[in-house]
N, C-alpha and C positions, 0 to 999 in steps of 0.2 A: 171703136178703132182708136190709137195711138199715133197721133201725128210721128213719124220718120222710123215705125214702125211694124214691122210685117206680122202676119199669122203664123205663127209655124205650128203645125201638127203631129203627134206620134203616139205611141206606146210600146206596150211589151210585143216579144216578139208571137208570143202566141192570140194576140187581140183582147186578151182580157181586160186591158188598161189601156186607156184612149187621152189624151189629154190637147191641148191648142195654150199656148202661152204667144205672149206680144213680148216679141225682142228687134235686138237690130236684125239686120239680114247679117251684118258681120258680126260674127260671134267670140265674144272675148273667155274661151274657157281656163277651168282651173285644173292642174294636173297634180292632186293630192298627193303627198307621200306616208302619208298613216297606214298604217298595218291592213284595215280592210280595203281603203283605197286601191293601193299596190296589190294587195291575192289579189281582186276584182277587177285590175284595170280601170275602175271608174272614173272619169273624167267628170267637171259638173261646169253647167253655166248657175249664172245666179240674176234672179230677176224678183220686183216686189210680189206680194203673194197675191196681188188684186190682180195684174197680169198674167195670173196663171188659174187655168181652167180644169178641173179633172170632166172631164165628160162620162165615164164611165169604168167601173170597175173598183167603186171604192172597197167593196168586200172582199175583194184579192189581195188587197195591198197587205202586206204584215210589216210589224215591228221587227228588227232586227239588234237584237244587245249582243256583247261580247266583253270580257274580261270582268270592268267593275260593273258594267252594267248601268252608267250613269252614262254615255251617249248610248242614244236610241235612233237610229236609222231607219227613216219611214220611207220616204220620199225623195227621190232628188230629179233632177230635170238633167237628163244626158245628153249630150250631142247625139252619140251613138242610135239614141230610142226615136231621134225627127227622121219624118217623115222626108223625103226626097224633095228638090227645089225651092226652096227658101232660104237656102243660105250660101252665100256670097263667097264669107272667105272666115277664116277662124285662124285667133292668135290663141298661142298656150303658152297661158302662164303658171310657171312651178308656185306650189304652195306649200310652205313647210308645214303639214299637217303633221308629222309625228312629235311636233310642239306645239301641239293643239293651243293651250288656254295662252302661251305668248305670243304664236303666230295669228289668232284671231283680232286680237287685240292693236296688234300691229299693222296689222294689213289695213291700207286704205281704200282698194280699189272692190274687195268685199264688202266691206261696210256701205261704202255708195253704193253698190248694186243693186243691196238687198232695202233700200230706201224707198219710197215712192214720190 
């Protein structure tokens, strides 16, 4: 358990993929605008990878490439995929992701996120 931290639960919509990660209840997400972001709608929160749990379903998950084929889309943690009742309130914040390698670089509240 995570001292000022809750359990939140979910997966995919068909149950193949189950996961529990420890964040706030208030959830601070990213609203990407890259090209598969935007087709997709995806939204993502971001948390260190010791507070995230896959419980089941690693053999569903596939890799996902597109254009050069050098980002690879495995895994992301969506508000969307939680489970019901653990989340409080959610702030969205725009991320310039169709300038990927200058927006990552820039962004400071990504980099703390994905910190432990």
């Amino acid at each position: 358990e995570y001292q000022g931290l809750v359990k939140h639960t979910g997966g995919c919509h068909c149950g193949a993929v189950r996961f529990e990660v420890w964040a706030s209840a208030d959830l601070h997400i990213f609203d990407c605008n890259c090209s598969i972001c935007k087709k997709k709608q995806n939204r993502h929160f971001i948390v260190p990878a010791s507070r995230f749990k896959l419980l089941k379903g690693a053999e569903s998950i596939t890799t996902y490439t597109f254009n050069t084929h050098k980002a690879q889309h495995t895994f992301w943690i969506a508000p969307h995929c939680l489970d019901e009742g653990t989340v409080r309130s959610v702030v969205v914040e725009e991320f310039n992701g169709s300038d990927w390698e200058k927006a990552i670089k820039e962004h400071k509240t990504i980099k703390s996120m994905s910190k432990e």
